[in-house]
N, C-alpha and C positions, 0 to 999 in steps of 0.2 A: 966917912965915905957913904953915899947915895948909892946903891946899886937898883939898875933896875933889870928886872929878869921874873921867873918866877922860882920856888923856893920847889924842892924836889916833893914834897907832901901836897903843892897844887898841881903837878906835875899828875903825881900816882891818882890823884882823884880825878882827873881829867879824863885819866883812860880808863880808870875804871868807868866811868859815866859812859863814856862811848864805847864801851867793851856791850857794856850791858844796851845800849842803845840798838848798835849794830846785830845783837844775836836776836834784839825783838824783832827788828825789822825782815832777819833772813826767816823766821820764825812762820812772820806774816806773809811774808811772799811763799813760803814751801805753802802752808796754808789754802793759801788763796790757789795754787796750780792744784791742790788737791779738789777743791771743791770746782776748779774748773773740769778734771776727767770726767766726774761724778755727772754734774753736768752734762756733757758730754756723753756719757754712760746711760744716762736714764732721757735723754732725746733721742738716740739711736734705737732704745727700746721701745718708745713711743711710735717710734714712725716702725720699728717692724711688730707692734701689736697693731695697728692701723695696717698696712698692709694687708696680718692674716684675717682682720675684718673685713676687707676689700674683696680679699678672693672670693669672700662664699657670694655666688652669685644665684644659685635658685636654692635657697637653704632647705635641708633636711634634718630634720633631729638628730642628736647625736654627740658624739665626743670625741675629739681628732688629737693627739699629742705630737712631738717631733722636739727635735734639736737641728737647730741651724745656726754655722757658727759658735757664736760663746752663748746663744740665748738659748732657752729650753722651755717652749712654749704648748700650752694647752686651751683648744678652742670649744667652747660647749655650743648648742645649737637646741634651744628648746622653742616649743609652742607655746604662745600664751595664749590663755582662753579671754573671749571675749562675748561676754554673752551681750555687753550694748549691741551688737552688729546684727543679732536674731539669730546666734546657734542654735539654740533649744529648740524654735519653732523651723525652722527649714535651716537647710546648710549657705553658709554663706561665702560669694565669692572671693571672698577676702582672709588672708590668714599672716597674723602678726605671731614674728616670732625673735628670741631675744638670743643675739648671738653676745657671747661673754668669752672675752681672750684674754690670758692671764700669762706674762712673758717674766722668766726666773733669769739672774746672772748674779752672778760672786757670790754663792751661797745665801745671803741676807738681802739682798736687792731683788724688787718685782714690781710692775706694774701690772696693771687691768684697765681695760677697758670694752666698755658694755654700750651694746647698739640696739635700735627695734627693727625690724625690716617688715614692711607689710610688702606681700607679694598675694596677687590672683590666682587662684585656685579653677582650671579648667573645668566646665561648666560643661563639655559635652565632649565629644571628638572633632577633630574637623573635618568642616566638608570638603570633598578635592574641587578643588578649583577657585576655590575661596578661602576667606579668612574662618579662623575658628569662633567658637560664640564668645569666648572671654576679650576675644582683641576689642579694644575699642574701636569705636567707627568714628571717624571724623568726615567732614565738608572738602576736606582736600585729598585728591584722587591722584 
């Protein structure tokens, strides 16, 4: 007699084949959602270390900490010196300085990021009624 079917030993290797198939693939996908939070985790952190670079708007030296949320961030604010500008010979109306934000989460996770800001340094007092000496003057009134 011809029997056609298959015999119980191609059976058991079948599932075994797709046992182990199926656990690589759940494997890959848990995986893959992991590295999607993370993801996830560290652009959230991006945009609030960008942020607290945004804030400083007339920068002062100095060192600022905080916790917002699950972040725990620290912003420095120094001077850089720049003698191409002619510090040494007279003071110059210009002063660059390098603000560095550095944003902590999950105990092991951190980014940083670092900016220069060149801002004017006032030049006199001003006058009432007019504009100060450091504002520019432009052609249009």
């Amino acid at each position: 007699m011809n029997a056609r079917g298959f015999t119980l030993l191609e059976v058991l290797v079948a599932l075994a084949i797709l046992g182990t198939a199926v656990v690589a693939s759940i494997q890959g996908f848990a995986q893959g959602l992991r590295l999607l939070k993370l993801s996830g985790d560290h652009q959230e952190a991006m945009l609030f270390a960008d942020t607290k670079l945004r804030d400083v708007v007339a920068p002062e030296e100095g060192r600022e900490e905080g916790t917002e949320t699950r972040f725990h961030w620290t912003r420095t604010v120094t001077r850089v010196p720049t003698p191409e500008l002619g510090e040494a010979a007279r003071p110059s109306p210009w002063a660059v300085y390098q603000i560095d934000v550095r944003v902590r989460w999950d105990e092991r996770r951190e980014v940083e990021l670092t900016t220069l800001r060149t801002t004017t340094a006032a030049v006199g007092p001003a006058r009432p009624g007019g504009p100060s000496r450091s504002t520019p003057r432009t052609g249009i009134q």
